[in-house]
VOLO-777939 format. One record per residue (C-alpha): x, y, z; residue number from 0. Coordinates in steps of 0.001 Angstrom, whole numbers, plus 500000, padded with zeros to 6 digits. Each point is the difference from the previous one (the first is absolute). Layout:
BEGIN
       px       py       pz    nr
        X        Y        Z   NUM
...
//
This chain:
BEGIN
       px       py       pz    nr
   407990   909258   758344     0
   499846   500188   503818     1
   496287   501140   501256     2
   499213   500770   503533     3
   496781   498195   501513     4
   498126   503234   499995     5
   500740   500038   496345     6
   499790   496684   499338     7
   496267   500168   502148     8
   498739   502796   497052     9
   501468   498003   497498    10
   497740   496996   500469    11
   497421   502505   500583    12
   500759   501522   496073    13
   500506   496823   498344    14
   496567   498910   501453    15
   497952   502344   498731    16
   502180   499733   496628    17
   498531   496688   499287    18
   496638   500559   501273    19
   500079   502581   497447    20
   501159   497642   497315    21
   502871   501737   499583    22
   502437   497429   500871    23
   500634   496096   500068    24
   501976   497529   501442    25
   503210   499575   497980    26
   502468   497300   499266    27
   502176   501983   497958    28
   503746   500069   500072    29
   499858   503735   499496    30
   500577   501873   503421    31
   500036   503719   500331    32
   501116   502192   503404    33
   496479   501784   502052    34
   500220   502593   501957    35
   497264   501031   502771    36
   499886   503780   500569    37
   497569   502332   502143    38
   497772   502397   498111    39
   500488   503568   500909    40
   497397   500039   502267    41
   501736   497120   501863    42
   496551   498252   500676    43
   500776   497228   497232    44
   502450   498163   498071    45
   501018   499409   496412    46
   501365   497451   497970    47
   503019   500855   497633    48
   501183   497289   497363    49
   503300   500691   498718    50
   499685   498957   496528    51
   503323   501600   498735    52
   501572   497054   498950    53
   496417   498789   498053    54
   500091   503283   498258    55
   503887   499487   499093    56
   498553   497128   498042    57
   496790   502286   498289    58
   499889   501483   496699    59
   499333   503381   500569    60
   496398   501535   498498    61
   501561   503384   500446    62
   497434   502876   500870    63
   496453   501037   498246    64
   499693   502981   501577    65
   503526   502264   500118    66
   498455   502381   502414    67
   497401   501067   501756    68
   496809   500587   498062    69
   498742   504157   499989    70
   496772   500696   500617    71
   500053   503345   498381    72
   497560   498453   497311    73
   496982   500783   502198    74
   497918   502393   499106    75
   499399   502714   502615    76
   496760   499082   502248    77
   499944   496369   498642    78
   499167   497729   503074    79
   502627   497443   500673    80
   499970   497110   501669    81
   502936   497640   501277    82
   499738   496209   500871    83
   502656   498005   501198    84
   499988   496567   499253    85
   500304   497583   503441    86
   502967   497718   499439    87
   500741   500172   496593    88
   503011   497569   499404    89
   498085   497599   502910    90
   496745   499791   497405    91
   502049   499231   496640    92
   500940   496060   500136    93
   503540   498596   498917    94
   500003   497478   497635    95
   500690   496780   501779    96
   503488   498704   498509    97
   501271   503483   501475    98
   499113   499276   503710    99
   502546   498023   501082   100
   502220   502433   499304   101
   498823   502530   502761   102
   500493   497604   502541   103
   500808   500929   503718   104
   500956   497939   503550   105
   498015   500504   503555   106
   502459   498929   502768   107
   498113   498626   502851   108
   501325   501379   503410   109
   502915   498209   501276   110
   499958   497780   497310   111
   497217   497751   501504   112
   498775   498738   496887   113
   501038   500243   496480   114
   499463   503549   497896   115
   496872   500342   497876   116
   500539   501291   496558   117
   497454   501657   497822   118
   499855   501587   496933   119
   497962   503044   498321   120
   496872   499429   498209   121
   499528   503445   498886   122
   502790   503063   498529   123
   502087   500465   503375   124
   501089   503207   501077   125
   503820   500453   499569   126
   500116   497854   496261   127
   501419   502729   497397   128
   497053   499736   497324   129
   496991   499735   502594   130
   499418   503686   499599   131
   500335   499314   496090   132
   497799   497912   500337   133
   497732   501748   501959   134
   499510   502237   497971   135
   499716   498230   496892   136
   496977   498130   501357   137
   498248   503337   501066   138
   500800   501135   496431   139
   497823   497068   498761   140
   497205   500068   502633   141
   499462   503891   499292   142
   500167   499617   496396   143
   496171   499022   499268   144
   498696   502954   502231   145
   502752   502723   498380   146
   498401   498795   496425   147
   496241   500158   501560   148
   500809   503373   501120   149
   502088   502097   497675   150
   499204   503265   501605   151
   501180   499112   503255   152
   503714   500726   502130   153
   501685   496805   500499   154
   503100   500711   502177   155
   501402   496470   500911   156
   503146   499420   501561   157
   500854   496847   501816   158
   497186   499342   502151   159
   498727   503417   500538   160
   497236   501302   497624   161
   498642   503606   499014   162
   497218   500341   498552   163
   498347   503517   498547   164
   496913   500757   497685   165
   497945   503115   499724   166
   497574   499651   502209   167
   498779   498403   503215   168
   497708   497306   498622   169
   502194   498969   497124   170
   502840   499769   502757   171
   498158   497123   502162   172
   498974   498692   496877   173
   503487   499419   498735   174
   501237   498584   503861   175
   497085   497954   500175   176
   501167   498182   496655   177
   503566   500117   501177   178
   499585   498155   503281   179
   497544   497122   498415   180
   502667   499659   496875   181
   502909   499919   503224   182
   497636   497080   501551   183
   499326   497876   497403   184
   503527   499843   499921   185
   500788   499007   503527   186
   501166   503967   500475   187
   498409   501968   502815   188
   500237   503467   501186   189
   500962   500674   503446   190
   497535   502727   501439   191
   501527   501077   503015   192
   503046   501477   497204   193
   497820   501249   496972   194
   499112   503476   500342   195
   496641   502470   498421   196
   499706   503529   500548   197
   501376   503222   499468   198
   503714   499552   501138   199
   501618   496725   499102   200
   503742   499093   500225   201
   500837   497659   497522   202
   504031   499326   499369   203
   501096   502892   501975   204
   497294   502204   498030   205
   497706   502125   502125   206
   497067   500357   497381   207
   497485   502472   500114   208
   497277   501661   498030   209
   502215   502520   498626   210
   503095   499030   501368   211
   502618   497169   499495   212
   502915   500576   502793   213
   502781   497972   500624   214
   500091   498920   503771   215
   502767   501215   501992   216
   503511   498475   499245   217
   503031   501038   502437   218
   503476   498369   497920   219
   502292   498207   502456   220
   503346   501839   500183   221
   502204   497649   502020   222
   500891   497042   497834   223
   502035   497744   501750   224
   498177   496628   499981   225
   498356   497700   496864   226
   496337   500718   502087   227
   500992   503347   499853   228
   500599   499838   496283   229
   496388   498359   499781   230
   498018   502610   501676   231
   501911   502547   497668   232
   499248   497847   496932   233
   496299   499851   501088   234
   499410   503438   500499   235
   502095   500689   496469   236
   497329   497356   498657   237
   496755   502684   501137   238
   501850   503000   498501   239
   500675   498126   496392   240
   497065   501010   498703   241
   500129   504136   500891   242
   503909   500610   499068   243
   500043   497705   497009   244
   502930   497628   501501   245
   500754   497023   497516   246
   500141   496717   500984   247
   503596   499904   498549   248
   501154   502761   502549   249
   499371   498056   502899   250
   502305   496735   499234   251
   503083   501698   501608   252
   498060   500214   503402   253
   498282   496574   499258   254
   503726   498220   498956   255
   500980   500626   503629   256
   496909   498269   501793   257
//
């Protein structure tokens, strides 16, 4: 696909720091997926996009663990809670090496002035149809030890976002203390500037207090007219699931037309 130089110029810039983070290599692999560069919201940086629709045409699917959202109604009132966020989840988990050539992509050079580089994934790539599967099979495993060691304990998981909840204070650094060195030994590691401590967390769209569990603010779209506009309904449908009881089966008309 056609790139501009400004977008071609962050695109070296990404793919750089991709394999200085080991999470990319040189590739030789007749395999060749579409990128995409796009701004970030705040329009101060780019993104990379790999269009891996015709890949996952050729996937079996794992299908979902997790139907919905998980509730965190479980809590006992004036439990602390803690949530951690783990930093680049499907970037940390490795893919097996006979897979990788697979997820291949193509760097144009600008004005063709010397021939495209190709590289391939190293690690789950964003966009494959079982890397959140995946995902969160591996934090199953990883968490699995510390939810045995601590049988008393709240452990709300759901993709990469953790909650955690025990009686008191000091058992509650306790049990995210052994959560973040069971997350390391793994190669898993929490990103700080997103976890959150206190006495009002939001965690999934939860506002979570002492003595209070709110649902943050959703306002349903009422003008349908586009397939983006049928996502943001879909997504908002997605935070409400839990409250009014709406079965996965219900939604399949609305999903059949994305």
């Amino acid at each position: 696909w056609p790139l501009s130089l400004p977008k071609l110029t962050a695109l070296d810039s990404i793919i750089q720091d991709l394999l200085a983070d080991g999470r990319l290599e040189p590739s030789l692999s007749p395999w060749n997926s579409p990128i995409f560069v796009i701004q970030k919201k705040d329009k101060s940086k780019y993104r990379m996009l790999h269009d891996l629709r015709q890949v996952n045409n050729c996937i079996e699917d794992f299908g979902a663990l997790q139907p919905g959202l998980p509730w965190p109604g479980s809590i006992p009132k004036d439990w602390p809670v803690v949530a951690l966020d783990i930093k680049d989840c499907f970037f940390s988990i490795p893919l097996a090496e006979r897979d990788r050539e697979r997820f291949a992509f193509t760097v144009p050079s600008p004005n063709l002035q010397e021939p495209a580089r190709r590289y391939q994934w190293k690690v789950l790539p964003q966009g494959m149809k079982n890397s959140p599967t995946i995902c969160q099979l591996v934090v199953a495993q990883v968490l699995a030890p510390v939810r045995l060691q601590y049988s008393s304990a709240i452990i709300i998981h759901y993709m990469d976002d953790l909650l955690l909840s025990m009686a008191t204070e000091e058992e509650l650094a306790e049990l995210e203390s052994a959560v973040i060195k069971q997350c390391e030994k793994t190669g898993l590691y929490i990103n700080n500037e997103k976890s959150q401590r206190g006495s009002s967390i939001l965690y999934l769209g939860w506002r979570l207090q002492p003595q209070s569990i709110v649902p943050r603010s959703v306002e349903l779209p009422t003008e349908v007219h586009t397939v983006n506009d049928l996502q943001r309904l879909l997504g908002c449908i997605q935070w409400l699931k839990p409250m009014l009881s709406i079965r996965p089966e219900q939604l399949n008309p609305l999903f059949d037309l994305l």
